[in-house]
C-alpha positions as CSV (number, residue, x, y, z in Angstrom):
1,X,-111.4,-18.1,-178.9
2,X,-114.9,-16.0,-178.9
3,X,-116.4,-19.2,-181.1
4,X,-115.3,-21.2,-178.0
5,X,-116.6,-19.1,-175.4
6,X,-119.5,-19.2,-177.2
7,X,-120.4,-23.0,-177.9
8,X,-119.3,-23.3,-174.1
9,X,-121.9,-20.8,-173.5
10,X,-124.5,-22.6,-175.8
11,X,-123.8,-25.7,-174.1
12,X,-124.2,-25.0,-170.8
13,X,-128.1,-24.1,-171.1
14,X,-130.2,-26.6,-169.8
15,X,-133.2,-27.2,-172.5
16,X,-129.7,-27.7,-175.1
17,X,-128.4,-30.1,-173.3
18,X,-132.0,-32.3,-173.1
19,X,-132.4,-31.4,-176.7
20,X,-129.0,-32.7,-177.2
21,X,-129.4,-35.8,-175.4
22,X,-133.0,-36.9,-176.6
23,X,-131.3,-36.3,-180.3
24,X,-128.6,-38.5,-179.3
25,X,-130.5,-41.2,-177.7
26,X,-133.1,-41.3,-180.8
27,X,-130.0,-42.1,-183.7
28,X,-128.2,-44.3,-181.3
29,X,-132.0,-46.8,-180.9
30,X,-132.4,-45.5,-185.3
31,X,-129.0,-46.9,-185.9
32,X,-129.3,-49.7,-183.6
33,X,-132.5,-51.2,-184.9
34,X,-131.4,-50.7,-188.4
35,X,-128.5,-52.7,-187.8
36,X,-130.3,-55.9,-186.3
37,X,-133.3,-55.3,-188.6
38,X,-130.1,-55.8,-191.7
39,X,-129.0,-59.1,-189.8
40,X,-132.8,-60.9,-190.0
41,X,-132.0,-61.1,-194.0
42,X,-129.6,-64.0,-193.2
43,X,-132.7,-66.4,-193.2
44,X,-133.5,-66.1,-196.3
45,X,-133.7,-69.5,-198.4
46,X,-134.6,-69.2,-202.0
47,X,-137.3,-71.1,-203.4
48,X,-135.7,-74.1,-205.9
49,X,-137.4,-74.1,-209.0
50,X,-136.3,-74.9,-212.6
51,X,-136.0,-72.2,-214.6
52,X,-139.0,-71.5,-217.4
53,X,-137.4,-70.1,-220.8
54,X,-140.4,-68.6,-221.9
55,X,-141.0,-65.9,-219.0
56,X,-138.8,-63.7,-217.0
57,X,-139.3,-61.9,-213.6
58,X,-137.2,-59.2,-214.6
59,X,-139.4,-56.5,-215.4
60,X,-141.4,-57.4,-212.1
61,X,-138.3,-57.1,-210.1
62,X,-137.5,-54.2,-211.3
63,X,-140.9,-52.5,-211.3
64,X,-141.2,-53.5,-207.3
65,X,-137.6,-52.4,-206.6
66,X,-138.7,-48.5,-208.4
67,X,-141.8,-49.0,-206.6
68,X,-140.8,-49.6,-203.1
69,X,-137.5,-48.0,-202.8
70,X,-138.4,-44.8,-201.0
71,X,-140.8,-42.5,-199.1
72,X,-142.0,-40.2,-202.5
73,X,-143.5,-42.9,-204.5
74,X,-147.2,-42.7,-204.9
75,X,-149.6,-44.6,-203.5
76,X,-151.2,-45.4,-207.4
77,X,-147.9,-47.2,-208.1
78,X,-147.4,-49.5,-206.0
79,X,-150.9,-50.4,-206.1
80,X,-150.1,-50.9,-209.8
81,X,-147.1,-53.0,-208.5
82,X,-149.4,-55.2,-205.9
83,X,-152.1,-56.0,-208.9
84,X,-149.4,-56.8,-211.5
85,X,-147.8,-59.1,-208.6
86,X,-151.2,-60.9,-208.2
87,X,-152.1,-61.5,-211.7
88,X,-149.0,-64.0,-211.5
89,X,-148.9,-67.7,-211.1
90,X,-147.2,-69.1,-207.9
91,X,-144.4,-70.3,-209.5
92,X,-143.8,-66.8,-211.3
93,X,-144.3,-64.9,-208.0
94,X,-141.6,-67.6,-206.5
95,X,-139.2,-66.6,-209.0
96,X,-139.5,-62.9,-208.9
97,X,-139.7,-63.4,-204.7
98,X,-136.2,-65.0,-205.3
99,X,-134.6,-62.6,-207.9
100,X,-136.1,-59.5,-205.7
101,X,-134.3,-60.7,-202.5
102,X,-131.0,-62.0,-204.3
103,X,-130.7,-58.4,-206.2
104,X,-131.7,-56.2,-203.7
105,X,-132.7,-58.0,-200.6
106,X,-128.8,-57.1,-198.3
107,X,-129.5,-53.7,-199.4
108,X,-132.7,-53.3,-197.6
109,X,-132.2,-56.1,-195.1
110,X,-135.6,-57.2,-195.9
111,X,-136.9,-59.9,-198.6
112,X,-139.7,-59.1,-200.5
113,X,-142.7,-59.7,-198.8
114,X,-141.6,-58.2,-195.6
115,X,-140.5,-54.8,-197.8
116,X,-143.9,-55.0,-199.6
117,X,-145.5,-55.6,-195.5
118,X,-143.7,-52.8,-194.5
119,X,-145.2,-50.2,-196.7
120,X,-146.6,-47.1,-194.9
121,X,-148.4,-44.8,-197.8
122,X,-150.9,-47.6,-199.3
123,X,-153.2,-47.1,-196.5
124,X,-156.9,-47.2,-198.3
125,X,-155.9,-50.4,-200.0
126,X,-156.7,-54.0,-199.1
127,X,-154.5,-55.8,-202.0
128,X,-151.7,-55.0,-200.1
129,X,-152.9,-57.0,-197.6
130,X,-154.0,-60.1,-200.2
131,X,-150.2,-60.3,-201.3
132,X,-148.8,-60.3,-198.3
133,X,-151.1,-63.2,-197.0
134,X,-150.5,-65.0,-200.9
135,X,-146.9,-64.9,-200.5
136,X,-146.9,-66.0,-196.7
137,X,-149.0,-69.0,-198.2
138,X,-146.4,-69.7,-200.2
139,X,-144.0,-69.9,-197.3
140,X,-142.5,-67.1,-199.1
141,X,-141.4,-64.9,-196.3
């Protein structure tokens, strides 16, 4: 009962009820922009290519999922990612563009090149930038 009377207390001071309500409008636009940003993965088409026995874009998919999955990664690797990702024909980008987004691209919501766009800590770098334009010249978005 004195826990009651208290929150009831708590809750009827004005600067915790704004702080309440700017809290609860800011998760409601979070959550509500998270869910429409997961629904803009539905038009993704994969890239038809044959498949090339002699190479395999599964170390590259999996060095750009360690890479960009998360705030703590540094800056130096996913540079490392963004050269590595250059250095590769077009038809090897394609097919690690199209194992990227059929492995981890509903998880995210976002295909590759928009998740590699989207980065916020390589700031200072310009091959970021290159990648993004090579894989939008690709029609790879």
């Amino acid at each position: 009962m004195k826990a009651l009377l208290i929150l009831k207390k708590a809750f009827s001071s004005k600067p915790l009820q704004w702080i309440f309500l700017i809290l609860l409008v800011v998760g409601l636009i979070y959550f509500i922009g998270r869910y429409i940003g997961r629904n803009s993965f539905s038009d993704y088409k994969p890239k038809a290519l044959p498949e090339d026995p002699d190479w395999s874009p599964d170390i590259y998919v999996e060095q750009a999922w360690s890479a960009l999955d998360g705030w703590t990664d540094l800056s130096s690797t996913k540079e490392e990612l963004f050269v590595s990702l250059m250095a590769l024909s077009d038809r090897q980008l394609t097919q690690v563009y199209n194992l990227y987004n059929s492995r981890y691209g509903k998880q995210d919501g976002l295909t590759l090149t928009r998740k590699i766009d989207e980065e916020s800590n390589v700031f200072w770098t310009g091959r970021r930038n290159d990648l993004v334009k090579r894989l939008r010249s690709l029609k790879l978005i």
